[in-house]
PDB file with SEQRES, HELIX, SHEET and CRYST1 records, atoms N, CA, C and O in Angstrom:
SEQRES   1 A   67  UNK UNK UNK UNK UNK UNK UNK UNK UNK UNK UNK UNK UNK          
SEQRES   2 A   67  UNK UNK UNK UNK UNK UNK UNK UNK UNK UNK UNK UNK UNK          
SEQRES   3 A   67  UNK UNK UNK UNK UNK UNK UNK UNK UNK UNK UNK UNK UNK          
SEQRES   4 A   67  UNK UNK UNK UNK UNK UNK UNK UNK UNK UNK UNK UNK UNK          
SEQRES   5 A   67  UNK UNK UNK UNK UNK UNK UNK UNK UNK UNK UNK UNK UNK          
SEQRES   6 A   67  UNK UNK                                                      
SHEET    1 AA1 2 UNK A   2  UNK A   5  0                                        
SHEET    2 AA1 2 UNK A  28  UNK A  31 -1                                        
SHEET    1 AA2 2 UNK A  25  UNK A  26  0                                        
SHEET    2 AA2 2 UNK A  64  UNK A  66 -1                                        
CRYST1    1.000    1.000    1.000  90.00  90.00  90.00 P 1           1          
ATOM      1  N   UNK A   1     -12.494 -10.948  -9.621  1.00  0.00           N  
ATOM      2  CA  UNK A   1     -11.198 -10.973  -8.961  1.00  0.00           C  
ATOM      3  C   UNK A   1     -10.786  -9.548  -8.606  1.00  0.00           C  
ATOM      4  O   UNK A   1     -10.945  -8.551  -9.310  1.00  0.00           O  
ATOM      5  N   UNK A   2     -10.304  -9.610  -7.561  1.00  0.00           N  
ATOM      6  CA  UNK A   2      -9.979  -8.684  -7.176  1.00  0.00           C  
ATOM      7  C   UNK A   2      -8.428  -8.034  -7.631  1.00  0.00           C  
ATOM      8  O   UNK A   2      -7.879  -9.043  -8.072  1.00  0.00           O  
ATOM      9  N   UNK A   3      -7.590  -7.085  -7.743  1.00  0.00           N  
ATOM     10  CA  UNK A   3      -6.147  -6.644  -7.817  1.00  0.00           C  
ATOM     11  C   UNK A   3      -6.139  -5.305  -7.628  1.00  0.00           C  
ATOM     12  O   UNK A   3      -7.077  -4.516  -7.745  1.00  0.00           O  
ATOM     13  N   UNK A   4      -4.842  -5.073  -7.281  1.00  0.00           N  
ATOM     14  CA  UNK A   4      -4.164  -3.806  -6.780  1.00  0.00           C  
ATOM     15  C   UNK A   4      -3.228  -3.288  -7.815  1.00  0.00           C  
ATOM     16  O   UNK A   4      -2.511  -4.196  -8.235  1.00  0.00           O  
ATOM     17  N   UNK A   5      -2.968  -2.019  -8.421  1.00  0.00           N  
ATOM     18  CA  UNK A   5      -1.929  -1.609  -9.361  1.00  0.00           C  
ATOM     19  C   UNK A   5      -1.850  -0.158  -9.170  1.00  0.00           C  
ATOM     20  O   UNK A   5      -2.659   0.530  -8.547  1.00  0.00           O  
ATOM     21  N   UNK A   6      -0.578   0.312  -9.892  1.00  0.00           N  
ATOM     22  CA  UNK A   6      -0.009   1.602  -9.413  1.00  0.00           C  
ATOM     23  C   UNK A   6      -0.039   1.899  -8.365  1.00  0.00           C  
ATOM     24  O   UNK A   6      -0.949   2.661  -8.038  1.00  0.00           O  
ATOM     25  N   UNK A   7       0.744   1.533  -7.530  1.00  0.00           N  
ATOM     26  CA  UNK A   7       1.223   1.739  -6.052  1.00  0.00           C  
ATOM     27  C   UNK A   7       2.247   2.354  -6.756  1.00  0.00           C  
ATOM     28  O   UNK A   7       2.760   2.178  -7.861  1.00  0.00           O  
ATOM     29  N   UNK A   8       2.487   3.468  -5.414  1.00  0.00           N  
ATOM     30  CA  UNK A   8       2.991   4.622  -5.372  1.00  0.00           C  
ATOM     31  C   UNK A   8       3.994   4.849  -3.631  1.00  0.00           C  
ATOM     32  O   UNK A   8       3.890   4.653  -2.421  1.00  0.00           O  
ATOM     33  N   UNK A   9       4.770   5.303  -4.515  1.00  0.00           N  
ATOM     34  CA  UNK A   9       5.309   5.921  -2.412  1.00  0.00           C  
ATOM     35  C   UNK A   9       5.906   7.435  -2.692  1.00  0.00           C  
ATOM     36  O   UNK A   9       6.632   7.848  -3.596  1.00  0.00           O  
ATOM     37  N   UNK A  10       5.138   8.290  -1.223  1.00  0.00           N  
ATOM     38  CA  UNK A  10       5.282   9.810  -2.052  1.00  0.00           C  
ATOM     39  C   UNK A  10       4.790  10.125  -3.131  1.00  0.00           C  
ATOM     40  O   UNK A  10       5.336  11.013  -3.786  1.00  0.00           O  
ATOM     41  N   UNK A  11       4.040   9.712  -3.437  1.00  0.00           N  
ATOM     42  CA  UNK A  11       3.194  10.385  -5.464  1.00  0.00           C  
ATOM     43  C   UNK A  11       4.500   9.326  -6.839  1.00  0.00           C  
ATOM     44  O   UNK A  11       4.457   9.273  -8.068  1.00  0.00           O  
ATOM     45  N   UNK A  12       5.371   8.744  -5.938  1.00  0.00           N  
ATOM     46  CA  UNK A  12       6.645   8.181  -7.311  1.00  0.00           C  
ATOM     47  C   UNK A  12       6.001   6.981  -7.200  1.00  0.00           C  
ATOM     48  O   UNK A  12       5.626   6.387  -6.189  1.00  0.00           O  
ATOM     49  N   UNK A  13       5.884   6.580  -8.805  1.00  0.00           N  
ATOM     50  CA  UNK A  13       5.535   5.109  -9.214  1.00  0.00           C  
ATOM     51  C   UNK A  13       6.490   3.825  -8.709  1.00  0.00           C  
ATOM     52  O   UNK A  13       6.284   2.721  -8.206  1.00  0.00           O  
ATOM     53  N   UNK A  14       7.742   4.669  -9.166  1.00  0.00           N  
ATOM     54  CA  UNK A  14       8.747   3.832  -8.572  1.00  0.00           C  
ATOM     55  C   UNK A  14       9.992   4.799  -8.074  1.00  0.00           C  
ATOM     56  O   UNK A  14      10.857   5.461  -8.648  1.00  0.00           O  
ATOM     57  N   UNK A  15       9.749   4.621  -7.164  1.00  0.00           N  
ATOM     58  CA  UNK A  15      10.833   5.280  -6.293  1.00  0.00           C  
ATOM     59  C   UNK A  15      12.011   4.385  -5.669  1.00  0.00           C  
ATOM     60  O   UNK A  15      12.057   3.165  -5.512  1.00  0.00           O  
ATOM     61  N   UNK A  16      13.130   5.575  -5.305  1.00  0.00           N  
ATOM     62  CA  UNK A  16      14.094   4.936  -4.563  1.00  0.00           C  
ATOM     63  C   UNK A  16      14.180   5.627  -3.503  1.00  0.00           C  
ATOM     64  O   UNK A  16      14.559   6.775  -3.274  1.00  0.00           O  
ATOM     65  N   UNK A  17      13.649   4.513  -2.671  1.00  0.00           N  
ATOM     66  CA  UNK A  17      14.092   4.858  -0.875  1.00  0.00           C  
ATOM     67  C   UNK A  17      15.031   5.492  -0.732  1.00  0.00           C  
ATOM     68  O   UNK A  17      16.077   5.231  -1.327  1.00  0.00           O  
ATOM     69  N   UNK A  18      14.873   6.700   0.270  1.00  0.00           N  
ATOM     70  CA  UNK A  18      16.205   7.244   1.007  1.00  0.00           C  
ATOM     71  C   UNK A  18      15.605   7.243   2.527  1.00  0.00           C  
ATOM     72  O   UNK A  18      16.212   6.679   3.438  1.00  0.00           O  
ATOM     73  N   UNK A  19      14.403   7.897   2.719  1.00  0.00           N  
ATOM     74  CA  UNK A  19      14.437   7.820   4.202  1.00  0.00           C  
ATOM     75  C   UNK A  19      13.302   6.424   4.189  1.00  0.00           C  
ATOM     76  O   UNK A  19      12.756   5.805   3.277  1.00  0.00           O  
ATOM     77  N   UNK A  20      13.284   6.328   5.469  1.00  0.00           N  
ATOM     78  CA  UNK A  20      12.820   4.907   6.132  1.00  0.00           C  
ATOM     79  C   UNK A  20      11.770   5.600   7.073  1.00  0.00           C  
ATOM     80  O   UNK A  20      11.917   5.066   8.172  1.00  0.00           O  
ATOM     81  N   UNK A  21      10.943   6.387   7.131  1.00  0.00           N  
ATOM     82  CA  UNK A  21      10.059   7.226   8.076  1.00  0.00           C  
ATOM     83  C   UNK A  21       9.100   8.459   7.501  1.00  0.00           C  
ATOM     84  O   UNK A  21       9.754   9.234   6.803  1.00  0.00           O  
ATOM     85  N   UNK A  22       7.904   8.760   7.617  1.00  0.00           N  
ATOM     86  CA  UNK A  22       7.260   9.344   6.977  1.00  0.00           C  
ATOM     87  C   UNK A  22       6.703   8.984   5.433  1.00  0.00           C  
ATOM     88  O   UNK A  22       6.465   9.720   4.475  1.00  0.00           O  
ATOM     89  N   UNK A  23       6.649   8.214   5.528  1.00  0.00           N  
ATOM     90  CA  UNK A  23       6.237   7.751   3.553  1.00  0.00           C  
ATOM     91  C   UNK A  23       4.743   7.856   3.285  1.00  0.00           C  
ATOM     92  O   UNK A  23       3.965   7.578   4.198  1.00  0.00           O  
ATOM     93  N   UNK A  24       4.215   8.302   1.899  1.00  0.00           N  
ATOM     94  CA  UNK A  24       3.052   7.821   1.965  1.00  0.00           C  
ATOM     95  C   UNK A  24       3.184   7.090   0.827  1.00  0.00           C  
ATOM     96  O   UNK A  24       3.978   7.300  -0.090  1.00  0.00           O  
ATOM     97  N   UNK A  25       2.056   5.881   0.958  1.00  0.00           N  
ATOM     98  CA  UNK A  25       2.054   4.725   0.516  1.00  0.00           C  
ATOM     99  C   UNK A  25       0.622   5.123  -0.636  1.00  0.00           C  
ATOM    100  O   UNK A  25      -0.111   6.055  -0.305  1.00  0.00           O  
ATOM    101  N   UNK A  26       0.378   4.484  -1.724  1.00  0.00           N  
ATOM    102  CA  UNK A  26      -1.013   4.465  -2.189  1.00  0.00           C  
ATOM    103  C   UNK A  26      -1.030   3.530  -3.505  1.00  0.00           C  
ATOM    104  O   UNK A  26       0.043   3.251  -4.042  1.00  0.00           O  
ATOM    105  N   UNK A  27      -2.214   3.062  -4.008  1.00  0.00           N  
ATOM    106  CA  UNK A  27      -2.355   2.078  -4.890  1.00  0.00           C  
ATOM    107  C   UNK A  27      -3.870   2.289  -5.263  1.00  0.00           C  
ATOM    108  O   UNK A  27      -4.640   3.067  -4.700  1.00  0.00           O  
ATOM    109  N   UNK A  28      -4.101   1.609  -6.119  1.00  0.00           N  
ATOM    110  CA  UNK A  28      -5.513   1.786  -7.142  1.00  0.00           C  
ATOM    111  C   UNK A  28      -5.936   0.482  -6.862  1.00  0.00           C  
ATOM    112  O   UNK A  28      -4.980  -0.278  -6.709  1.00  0.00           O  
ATOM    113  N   UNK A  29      -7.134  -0.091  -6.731  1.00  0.00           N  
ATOM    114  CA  UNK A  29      -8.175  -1.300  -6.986  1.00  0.00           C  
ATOM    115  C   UNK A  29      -8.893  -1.104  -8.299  1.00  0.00           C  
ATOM    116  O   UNK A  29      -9.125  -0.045  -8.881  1.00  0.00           O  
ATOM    117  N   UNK A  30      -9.229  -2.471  -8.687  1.00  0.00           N  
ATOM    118  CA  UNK A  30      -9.656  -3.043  -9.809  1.00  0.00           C  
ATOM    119  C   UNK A  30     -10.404  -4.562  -9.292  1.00  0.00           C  
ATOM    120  O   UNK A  30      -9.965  -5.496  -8.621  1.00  0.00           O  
ATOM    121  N   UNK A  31     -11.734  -4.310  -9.949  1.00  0.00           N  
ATOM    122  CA  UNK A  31     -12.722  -5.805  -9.651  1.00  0.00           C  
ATOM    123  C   UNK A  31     -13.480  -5.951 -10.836  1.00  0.00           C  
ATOM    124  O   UNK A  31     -14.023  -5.025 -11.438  1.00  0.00           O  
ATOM    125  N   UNK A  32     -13.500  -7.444 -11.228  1.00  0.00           N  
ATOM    126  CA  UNK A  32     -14.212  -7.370 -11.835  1.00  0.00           C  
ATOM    127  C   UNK A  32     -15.930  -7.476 -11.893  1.00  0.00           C  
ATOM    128  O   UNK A  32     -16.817  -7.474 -12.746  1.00  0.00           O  
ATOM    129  N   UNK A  33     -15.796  -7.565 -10.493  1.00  0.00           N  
ATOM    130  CA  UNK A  33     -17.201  -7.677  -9.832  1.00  0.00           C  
ATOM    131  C   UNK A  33     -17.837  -5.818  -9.348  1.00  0.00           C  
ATOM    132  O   UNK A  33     -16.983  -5.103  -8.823  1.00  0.00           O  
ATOM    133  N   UNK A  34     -19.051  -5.300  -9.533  1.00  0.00           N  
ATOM    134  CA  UNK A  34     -18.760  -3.975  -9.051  1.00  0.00           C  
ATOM    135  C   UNK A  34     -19.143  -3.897  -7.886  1.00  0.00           C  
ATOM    136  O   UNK A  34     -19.593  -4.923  -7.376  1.00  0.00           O  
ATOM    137  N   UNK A  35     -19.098  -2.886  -7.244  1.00  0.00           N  
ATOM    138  CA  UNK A  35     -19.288  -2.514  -5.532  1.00  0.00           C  
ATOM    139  C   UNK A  35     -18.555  -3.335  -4.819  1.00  0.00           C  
ATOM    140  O   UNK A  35     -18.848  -4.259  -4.061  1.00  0.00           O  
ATOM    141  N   UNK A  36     -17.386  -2.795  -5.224  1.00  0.00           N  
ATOM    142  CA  UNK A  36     -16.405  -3.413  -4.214  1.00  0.00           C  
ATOM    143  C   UNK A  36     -15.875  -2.338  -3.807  1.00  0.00           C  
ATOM    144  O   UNK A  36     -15.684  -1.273  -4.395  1.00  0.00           O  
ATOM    145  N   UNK A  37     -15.492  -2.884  -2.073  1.00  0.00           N  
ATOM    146  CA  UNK A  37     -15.240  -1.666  -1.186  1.00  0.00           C  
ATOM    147  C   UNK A  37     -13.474  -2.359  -0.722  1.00  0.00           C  
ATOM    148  O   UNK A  37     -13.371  -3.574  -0.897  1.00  0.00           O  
ATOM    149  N   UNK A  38     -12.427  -1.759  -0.274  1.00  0.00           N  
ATOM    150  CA  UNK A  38     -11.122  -2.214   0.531  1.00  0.00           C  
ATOM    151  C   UNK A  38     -12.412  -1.861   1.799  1.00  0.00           C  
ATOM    152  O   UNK A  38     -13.440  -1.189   1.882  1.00  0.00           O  
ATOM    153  N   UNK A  39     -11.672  -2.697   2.576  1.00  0.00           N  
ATOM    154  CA  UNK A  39     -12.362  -2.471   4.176  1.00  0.00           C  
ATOM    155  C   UNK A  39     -10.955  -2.667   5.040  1.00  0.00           C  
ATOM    156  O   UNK A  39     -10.939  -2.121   6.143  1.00  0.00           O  
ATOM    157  N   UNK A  40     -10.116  -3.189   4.748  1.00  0.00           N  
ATOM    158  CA  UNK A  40      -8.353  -2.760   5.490  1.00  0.00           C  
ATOM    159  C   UNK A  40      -7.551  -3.286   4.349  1.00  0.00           C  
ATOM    160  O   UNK A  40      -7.892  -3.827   3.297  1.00  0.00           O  
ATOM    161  N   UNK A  41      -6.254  -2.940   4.911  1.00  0.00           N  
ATOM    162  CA  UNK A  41      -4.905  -3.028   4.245  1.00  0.00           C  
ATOM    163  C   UNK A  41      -4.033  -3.607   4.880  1.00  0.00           C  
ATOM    164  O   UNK A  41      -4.612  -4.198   5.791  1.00  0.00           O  
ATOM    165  N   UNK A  42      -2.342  -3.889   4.965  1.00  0.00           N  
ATOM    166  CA  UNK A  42      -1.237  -4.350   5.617  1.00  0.00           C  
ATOM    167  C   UNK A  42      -0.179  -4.227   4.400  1.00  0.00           C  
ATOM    168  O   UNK A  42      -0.043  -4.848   3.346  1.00  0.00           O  
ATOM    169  N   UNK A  43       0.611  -2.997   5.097  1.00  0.00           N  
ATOM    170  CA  UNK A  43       2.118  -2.784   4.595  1.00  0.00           C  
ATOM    171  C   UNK A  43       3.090  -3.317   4.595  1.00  0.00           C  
ATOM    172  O   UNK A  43       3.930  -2.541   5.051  1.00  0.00           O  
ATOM    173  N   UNK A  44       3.573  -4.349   4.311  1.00  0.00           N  
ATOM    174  CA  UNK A  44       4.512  -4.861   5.011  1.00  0.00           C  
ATOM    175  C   UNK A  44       5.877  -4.412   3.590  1.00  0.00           C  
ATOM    176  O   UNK A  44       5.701  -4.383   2.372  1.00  0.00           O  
ATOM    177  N   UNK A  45       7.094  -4.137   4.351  1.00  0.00           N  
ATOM    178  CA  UNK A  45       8.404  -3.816   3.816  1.00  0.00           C  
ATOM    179  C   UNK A  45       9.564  -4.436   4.221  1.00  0.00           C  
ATOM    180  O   UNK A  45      10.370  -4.116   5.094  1.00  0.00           O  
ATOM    181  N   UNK A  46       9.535  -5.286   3.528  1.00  0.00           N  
ATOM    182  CA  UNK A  46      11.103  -6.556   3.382  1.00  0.00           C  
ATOM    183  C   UNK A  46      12.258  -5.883   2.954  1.00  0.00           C  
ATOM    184  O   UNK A  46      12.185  -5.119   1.992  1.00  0.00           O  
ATOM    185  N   UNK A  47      13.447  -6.095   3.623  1.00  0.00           N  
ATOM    186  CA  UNK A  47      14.864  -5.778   2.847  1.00  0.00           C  
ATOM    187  C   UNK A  47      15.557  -7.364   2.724  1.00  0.00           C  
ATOM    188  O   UNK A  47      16.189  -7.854   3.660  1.00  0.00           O  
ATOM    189  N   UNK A  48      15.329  -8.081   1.406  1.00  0.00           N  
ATOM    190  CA  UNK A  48      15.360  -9.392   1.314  1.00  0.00           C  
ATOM    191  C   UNK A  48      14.520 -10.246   1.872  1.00  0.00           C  
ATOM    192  O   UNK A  48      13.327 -10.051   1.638  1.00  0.00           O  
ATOM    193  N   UNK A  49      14.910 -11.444   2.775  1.00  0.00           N  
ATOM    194  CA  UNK A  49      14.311 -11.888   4.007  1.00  0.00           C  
ATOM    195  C   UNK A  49      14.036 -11.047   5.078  1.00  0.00           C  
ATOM    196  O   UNK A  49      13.236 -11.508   5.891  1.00  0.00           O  
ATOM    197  N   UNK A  50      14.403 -10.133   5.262  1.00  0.00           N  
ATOM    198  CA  UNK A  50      14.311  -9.524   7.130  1.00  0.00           C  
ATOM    199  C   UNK A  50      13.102  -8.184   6.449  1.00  0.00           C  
ATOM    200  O   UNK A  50      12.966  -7.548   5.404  1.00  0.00           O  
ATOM    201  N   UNK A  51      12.667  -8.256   7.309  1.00  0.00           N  
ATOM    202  CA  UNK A  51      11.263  -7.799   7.904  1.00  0.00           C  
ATOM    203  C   UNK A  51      11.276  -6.479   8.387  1.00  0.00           C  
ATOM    204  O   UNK A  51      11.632  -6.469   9.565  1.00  0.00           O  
ATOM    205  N   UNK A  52      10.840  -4.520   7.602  1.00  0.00           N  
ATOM    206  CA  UNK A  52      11.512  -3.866   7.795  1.00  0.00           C  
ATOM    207  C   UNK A  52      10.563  -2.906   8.712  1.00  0.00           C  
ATOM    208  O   UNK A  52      10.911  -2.105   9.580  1.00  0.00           O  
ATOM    209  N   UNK A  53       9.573  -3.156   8.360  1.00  0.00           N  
ATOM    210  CA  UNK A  53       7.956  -2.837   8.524  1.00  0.00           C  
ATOM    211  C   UNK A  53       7.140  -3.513   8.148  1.00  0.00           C  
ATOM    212  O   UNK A  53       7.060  -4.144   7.094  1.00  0.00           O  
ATOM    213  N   UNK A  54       6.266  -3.408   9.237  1.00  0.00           N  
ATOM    214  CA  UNK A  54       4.772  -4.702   9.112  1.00  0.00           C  
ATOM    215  C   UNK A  54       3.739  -3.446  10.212  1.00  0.00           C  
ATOM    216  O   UNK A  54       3.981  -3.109  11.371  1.00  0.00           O  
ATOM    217  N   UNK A  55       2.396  -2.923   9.149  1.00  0.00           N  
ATOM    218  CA  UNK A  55       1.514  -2.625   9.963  1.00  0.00           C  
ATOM    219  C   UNK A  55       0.918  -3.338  10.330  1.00  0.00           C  
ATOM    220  O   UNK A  55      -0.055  -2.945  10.974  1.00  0.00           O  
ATOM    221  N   UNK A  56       1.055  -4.353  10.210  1.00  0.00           N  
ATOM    222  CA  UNK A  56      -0.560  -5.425  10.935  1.00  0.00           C  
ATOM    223  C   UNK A  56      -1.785  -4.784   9.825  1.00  0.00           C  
ATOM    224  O   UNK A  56      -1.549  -3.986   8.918  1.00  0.00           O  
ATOM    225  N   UNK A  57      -2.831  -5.239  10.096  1.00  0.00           N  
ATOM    226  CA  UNK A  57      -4.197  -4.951   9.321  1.00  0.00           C  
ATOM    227  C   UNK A  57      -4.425  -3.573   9.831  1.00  0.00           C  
ATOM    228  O   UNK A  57      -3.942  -3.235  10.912  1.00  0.00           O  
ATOM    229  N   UNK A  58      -5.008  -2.909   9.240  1.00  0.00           N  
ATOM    230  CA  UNK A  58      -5.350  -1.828   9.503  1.00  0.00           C  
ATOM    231  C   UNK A  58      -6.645  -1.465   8.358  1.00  0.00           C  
ATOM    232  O   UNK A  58      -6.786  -1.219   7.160  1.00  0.00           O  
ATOM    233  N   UNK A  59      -7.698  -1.660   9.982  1.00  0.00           N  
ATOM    234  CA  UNK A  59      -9.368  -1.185   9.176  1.00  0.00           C  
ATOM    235  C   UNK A  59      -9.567   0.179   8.580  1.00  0.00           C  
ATOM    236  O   UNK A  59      -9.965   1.146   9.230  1.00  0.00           O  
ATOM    237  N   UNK A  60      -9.158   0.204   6.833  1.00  0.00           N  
ATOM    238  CA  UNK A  60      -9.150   1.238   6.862  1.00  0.00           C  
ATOM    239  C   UNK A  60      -9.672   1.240   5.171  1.00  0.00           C  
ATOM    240  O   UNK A  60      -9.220   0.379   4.416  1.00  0.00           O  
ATOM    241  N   UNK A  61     -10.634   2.261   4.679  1.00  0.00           N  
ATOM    242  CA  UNK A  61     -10.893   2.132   2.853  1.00  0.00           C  
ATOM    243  C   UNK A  61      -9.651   3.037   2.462  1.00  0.00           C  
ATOM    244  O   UNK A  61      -9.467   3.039   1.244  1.00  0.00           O  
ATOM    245  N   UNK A  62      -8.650   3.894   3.267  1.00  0.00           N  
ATOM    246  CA  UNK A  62      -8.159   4.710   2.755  1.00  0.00           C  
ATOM    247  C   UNK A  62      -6.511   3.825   1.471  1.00  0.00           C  
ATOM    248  O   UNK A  62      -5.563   3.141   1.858  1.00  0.00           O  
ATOM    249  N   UNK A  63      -6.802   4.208   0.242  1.00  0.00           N  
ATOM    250  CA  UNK A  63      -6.127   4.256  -0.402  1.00  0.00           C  
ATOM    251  C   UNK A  63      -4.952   5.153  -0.913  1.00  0.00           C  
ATOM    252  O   UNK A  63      -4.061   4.904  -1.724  1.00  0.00           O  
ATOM    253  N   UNK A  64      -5.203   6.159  -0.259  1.00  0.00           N  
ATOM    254  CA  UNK A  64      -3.891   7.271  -0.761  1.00  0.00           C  
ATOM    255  C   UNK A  64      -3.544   7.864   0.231  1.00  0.00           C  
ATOM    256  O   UNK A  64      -4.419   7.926   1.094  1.00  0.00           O  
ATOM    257  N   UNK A  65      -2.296   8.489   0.543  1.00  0.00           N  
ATOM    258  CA  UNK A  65      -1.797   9.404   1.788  1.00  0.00           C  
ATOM    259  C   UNK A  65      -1.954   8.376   2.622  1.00  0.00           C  
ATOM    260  O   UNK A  65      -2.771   8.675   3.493  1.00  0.00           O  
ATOM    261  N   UNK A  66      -1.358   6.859   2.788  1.00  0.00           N  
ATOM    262  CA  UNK A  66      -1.702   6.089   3.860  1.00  0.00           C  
ATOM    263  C   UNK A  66      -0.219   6.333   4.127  1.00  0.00           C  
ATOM    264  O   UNK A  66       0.631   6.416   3.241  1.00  0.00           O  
ATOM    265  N   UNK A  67       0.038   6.455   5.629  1.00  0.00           N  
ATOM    266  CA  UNK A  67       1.069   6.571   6.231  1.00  0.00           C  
ATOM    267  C   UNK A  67       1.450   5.655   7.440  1.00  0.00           C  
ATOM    268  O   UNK A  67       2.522   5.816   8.024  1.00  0.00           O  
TER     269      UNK A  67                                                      
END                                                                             
């Protein structure tokens, strides 16, 4: 199985939003299977129901400094 943990925005585990622009996003993988690769991602940022940001997929292994 695959999972994602310690996501981060800006280097803070848990942060509190102030700006809405420039962020970097990042998170760690965990499998219990080995040679496992991310091959894309999708950000998406809700304020409740409404929809604040959505990258779509994005082919990408990058895990840290994703912006």
């Amino acid at each position: 199985m695959l999972s994602l943990y310690d996501f981060s925005i800006d280097y803070v585990k848990a942060p509190t939003l102030i700006r809405t622009s420039g962020l970097r996003f990042g998170w760690k993988l965990s499998s219990d299977h080995t040679d496992v690769l991310q091959r894309s991602y999708r950000i998406v940022i809700a304020e409740g129901r409404k929809i604040v940001c959505d990258t779509g997929v994005v082919l990408s292994s990058a895990v840290c400094d994703v912006t």
